[in-house]
C-alpha positions in Angstrom: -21.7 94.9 107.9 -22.8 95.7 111.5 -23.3 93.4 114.3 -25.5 92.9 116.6 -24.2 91.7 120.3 -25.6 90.9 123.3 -25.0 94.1 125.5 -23.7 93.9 129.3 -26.7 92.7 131.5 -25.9 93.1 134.8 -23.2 91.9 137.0 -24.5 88.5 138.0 -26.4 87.6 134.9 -23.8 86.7 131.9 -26.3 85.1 129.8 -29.6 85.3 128.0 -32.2 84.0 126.1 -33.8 84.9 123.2 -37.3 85.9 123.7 -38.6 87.1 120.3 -37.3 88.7 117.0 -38.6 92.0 116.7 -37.5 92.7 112.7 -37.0 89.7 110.8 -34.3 89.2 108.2 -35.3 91.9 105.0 -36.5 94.6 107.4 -35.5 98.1 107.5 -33.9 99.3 110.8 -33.7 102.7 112.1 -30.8 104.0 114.7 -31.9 103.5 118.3 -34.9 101.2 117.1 -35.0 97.6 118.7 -34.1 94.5 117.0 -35.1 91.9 119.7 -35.9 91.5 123.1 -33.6 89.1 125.5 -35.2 87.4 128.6 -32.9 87.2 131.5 -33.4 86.0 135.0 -35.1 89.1 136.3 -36.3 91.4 133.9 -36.5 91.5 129.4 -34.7 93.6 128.0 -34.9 94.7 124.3 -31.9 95.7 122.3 -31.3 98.7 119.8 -29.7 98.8 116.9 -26.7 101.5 117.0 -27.3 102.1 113.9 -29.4 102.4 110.8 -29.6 99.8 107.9 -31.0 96.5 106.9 -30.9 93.2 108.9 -29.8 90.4 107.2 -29.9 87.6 109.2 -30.4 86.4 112.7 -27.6 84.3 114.0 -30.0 82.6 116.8 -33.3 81.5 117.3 -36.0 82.5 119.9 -35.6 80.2 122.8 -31.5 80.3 122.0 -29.5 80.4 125.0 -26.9 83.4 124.6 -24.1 84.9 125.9 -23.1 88.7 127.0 -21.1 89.7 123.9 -21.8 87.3 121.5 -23.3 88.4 117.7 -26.6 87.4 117.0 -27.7 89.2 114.3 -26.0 91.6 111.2 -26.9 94.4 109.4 -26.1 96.0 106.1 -25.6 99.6 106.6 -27.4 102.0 104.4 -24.7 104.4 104.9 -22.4 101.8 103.0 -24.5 101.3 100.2 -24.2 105.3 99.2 -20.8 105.1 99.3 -20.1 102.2 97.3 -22.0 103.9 94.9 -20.3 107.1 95.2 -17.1 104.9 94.9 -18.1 103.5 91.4 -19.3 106.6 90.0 -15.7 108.1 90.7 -14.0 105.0 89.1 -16.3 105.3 85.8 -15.7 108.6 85.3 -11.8 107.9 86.0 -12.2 104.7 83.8 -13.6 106.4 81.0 -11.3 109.4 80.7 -8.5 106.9 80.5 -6.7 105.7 77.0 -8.5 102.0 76.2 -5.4 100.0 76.6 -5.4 101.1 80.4 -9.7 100.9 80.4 -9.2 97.3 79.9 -6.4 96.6 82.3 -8.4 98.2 84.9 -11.2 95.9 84.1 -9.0 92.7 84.4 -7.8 93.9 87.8 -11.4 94.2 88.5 -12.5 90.9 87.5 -9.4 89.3 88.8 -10.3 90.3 92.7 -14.1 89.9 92.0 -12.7 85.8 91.6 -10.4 86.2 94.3 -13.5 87.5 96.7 -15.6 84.8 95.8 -12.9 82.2 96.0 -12.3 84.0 99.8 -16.1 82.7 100.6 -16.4 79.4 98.7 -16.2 76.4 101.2 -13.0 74.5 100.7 -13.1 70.8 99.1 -14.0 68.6 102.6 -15.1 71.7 104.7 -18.7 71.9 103.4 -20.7 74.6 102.4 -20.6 78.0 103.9 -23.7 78.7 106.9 -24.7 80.4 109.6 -24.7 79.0 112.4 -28.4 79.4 113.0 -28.6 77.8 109.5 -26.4 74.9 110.7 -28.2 74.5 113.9 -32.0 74.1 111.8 -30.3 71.6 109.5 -29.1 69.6 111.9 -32.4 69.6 113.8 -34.4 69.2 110.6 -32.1 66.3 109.5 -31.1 68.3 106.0 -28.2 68.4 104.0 -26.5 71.2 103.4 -24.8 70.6 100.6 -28.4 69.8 99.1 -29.9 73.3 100.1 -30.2 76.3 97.5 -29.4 79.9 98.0 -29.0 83.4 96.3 -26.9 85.0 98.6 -24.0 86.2 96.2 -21.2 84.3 98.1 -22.8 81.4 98.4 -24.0 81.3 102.2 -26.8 79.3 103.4 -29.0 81.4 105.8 -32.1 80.2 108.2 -34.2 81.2 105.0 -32.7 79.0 102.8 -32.6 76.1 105.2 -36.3 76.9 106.0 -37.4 77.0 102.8 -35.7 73.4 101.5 -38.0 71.2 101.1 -35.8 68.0 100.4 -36.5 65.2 102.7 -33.5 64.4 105.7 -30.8 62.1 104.0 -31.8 58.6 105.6 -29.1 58.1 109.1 -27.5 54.6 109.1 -29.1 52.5 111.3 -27.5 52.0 114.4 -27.1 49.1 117.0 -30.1 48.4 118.9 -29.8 49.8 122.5 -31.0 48.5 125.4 -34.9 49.1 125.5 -35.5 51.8 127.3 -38.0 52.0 130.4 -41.1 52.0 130.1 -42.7 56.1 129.8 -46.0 56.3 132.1 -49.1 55.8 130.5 -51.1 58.8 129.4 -54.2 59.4 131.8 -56.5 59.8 128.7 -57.6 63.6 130.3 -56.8 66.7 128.7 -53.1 67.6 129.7 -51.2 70.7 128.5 -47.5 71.4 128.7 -46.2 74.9 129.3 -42.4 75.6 129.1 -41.2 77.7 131.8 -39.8 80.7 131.3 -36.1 81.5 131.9 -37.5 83.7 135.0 -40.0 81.2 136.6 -37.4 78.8 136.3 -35.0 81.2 138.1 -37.4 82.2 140.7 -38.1 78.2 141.2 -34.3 77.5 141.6 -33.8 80.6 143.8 -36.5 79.6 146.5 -35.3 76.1 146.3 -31.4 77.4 147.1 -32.3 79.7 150.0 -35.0 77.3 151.7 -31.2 75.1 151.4 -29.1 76.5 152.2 -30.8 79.5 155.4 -32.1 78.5 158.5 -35.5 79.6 157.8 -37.7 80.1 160.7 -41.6 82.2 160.7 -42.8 84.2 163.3 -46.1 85.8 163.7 -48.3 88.4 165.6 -51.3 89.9 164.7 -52.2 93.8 164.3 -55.5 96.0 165.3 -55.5 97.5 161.9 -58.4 100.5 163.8 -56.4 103.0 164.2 -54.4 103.3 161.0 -58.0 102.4 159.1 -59.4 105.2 160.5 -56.2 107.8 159.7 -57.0 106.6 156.2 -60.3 107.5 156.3 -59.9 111.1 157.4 -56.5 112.2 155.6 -57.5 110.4 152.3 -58.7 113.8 150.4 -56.4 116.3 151.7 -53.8 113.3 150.8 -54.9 112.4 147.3 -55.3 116.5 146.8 -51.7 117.0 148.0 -49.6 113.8 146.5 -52.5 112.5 143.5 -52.2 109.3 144.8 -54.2 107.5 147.3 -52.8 106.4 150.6 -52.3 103.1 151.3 -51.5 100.4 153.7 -48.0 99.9 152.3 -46.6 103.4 153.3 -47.3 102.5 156.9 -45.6 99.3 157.0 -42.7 100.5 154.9 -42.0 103.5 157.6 -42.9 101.0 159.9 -40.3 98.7 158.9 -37.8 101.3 158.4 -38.1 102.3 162.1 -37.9 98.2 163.4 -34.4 97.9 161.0 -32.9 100.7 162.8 -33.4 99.1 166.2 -33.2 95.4 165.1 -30.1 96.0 162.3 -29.0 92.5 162.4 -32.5 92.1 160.0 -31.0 94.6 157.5 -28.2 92.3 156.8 -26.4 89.8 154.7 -23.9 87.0 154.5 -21.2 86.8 152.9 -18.9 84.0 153.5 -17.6 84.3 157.3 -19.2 87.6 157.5 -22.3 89.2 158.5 -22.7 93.0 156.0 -25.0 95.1 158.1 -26.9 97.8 155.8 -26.9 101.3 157.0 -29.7 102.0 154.4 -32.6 101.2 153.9 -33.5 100.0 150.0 -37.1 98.2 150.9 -37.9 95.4 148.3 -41.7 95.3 147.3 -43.8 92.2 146.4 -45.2 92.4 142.6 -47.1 90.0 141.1 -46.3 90.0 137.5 -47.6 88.3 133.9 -44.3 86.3 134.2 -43.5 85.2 138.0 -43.5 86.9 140.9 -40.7 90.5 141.4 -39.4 92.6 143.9 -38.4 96.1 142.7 -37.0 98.2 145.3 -38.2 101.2 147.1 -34.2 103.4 147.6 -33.5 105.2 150.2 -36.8 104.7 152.0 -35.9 106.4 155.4 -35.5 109.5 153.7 -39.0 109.5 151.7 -42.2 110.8 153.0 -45.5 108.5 152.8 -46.6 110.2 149.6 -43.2 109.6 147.9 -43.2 106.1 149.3 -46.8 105.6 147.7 -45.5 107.1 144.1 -42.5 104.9 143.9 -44.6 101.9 144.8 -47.1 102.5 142.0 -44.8 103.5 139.4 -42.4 100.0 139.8 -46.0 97.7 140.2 -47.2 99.1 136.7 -43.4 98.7 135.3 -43.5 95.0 136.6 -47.0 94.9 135.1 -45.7 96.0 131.5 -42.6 94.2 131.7 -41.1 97.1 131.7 -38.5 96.9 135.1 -35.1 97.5 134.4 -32.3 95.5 136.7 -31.8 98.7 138.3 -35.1 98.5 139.9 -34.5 95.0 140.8 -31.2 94.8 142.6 -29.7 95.8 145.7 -32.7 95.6 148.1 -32.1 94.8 151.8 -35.1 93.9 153.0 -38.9 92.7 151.7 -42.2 93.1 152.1 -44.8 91.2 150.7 -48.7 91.4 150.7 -50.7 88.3 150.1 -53.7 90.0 151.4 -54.3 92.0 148.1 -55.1 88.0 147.3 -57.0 87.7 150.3 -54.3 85.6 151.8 -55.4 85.0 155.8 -52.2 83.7 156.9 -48.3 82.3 155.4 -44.8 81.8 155.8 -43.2 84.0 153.4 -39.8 82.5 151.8 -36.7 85.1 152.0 -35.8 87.0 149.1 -31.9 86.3 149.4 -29.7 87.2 150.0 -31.5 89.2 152.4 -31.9 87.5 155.5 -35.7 88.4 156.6 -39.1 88.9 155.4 -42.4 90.2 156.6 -45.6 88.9 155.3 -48.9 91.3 155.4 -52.0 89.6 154.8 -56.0 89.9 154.5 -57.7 92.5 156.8 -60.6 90.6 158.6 -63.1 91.2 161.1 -62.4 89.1 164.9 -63.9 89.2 167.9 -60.8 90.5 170.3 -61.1 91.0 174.2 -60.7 94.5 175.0 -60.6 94.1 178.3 -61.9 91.4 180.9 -65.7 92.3 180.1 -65.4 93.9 176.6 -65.7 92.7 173.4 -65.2 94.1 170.2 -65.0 93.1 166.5 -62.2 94.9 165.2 -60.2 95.0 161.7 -57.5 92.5 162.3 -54.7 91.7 159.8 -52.0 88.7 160.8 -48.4 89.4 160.0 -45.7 87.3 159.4 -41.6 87.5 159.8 -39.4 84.7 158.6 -36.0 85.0 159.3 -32.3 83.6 158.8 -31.6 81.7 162.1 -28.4 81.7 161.2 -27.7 85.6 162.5 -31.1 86.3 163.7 -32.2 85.1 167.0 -36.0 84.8 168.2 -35.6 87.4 170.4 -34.5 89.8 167.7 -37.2 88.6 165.4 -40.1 88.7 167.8 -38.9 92.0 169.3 -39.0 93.3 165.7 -42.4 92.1 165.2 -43.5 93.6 168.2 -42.2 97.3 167.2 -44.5 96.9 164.2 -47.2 95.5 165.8 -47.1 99.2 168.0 -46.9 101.8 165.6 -49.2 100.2 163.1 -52.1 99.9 166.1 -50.4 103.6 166.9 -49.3 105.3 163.8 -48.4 108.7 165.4 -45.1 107.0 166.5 -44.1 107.1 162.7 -43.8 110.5 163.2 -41.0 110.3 165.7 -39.7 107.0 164.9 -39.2 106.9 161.0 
């Protein structure tokens, strides 16, 4: 019998939950082909089968909370069949070509451990049948006995299945002491109402934000950013760009060199805490907004001082369509040390971006729009103006640094050709 555990996760995350059974109980299961897929705090991941055979029962149910190493599921091995049959094929033959006094001691011996096998698997007087603990977990849910519930496994074991399909109605509970009444539930509004569970990873992102608007001195700072000069780079390297790199070039390059080059002048914002001390990063992992079917992510740009716009642009396609599929692993997830996030791809005119900790700032991009801005004392020009947001951790960051940094994007956005010096 193989089983099925619940591999190493990650470092932080020790548990799971069960998203959905990929092969149900019956179903034939090749090497390397996945069984069921696990929903952790960040990402799903599915898990494979090491090897090939039959599975024969699931030890939890989807929404089952489970641990890193624990069995949830078995499989009979096809390999083991073959050579059980191998195995009795040898003892025939031997069997046969034996006098008939021996033949029939031989089949004694036989019989003898076949009763000594079952006996191994048969419940003990006062210990109750033999179940999974899936099995016992349904029962006890569905109120059913299982004493009462009929199986054909060969050893006598109650699986899901058989708990499933028993149809005997829950042995009546002995009625207890009245309680207390209990207070009063409110009153349905009479509209239509729905009620969505949240999933493991909304519920972690929820509890997340909560804990670092907690436990950080959260403070915003804001500027705003002639987006002219950058639009208008666009507009004449776009071809040659998309003909050089097949991708199109963005807004998000920019800001990413752009933040790169603040870092490295303002490194207290490419930092952590750790107890009594403050880490400063000397690299430059940049953490990307994504909006995904399932909450919002941040896969993470590496190494993004040492990547050229075009690179930069490739990496952030390739992790948004990942976090689109569902397809991130926690590699792509983990270690960034600084975010940046775009609510403007919402049309988003202005907001105070939460940090992603522990990282201990944030800049916020947000909707390009048209405003009248004073050129000088008698000029007056509409321009392309996008508002820009930094929240910080008070805690190491002062205003000075925060608004300085800011201020160095604020410059080489409205002059890009500093990005070639800078970054």
């Amino acid at each position: 019998m193989i089983e099925i555990k619940v591999p190493e996760l990650a470092e932080s995350i020790t548990e799971g939950t069960v998203a959905s059974w990929l092969k149900q109980p019956g179903d034939h299961v090749e090497k390397g082909e996945a069984i069921v897929e696990l929903e952790t705090d960040k990402v799903n991941i599915e898990v494979p089968s090491d090897e090939s055979g039959t599975l024969e029962e699931q030890l939890a149910g989807e929404g089952d909370t489970v641990q890193v190493g624990q069995v949830i599921a078995r499989l009979s091995s096809g390999s083991a069949g073959g050579t059980a049959v191998a195995t009795k094929t040898k003892t025939e033959a031997a069997a046969e070509a034996a006098p008939a006094p021996a033949e029939t001691k031989t089949e004694e011996v036989g019989e003898a451990k076949k009763v000594e096998r079952r006996e191994e698997h048969v419940a003990s007087p006062g210990k109750g049948p033999i179940a999974t603990p899936a099995a016992r977990k349904l029962a006890r849910e569905r109120g059913i006995d299982l004493s009462a519930v009929q199986t054909n496994d060969p050893i006598g074991r109650i699986n899901v299945h058989d708990v499933s399909n028993h149809n005997a109605t829950p042995a009546p509970k002995p009625e207890a002491p009245k309680a207390p009444a209990a207070a009063p539930q409110p009153v349905a509004s009479g509209k239509d109402e729905e009620r969505i569970k949240m999933t493991r990873r909304r519920q972690t992102i929820a509890s997340r934000l909560v804990e670092v608007q907690q436990t950080a001195a959260m403070l915003t700072t804001f500027n705003e950013i002639d987006m002219t000069a950058v639009m208008a780079l666009r507009k004449r390297r776009q071809e040659k760009f998309i003909k050089d790199n097949d991708v199109k070039l963005g807004f998000m390059s920019f800001f990413t060199k752009a933040a790169v080059a603040a870092l490295k002048r303002m490194p207290y914002l490419n930092a952590e805490i750790q107890g009594n001390e403050i880490v400063l990063k000397k690299y430059y992992d940049i953490g990307i907004a994504v909006s995904a079917p399932d909450g919002l992510v941040v896969p993470v740009v590496r190494e993004a001082d040492r990547k050229n716009f075009g690179e930069i642009e490739k990496d952030i396609i390739h992790l948004a369509d990942k976090a689109r599929n569902n397809k991130l692993g926690l590699s792509d997830l983990t270690g960034g040390t600084f975010t940046i996030t775009n609510g403007g791809v919402f049309g988003s005119l202005l907001s105070t971006p939460i940090l992603n900790g522990p990282q201990v700032a944030i800049l916020g991009m947000h909707t390009i729009q048209l405003r009248p801005i004073a050129i000088d004392a008698e000029t007056i020009e509409n321009r392309p103006m996008m508002y820009v947001a930094l929240s910080y951790d008070h805690r190491i960051v002062d205003g000075r640094e925060a608004v300085t940094f800011l201020k160095h994007i604020k410059d080489m956005i409205e002059d890009p050709e500093q990005l070639l010096f800078e970054a």
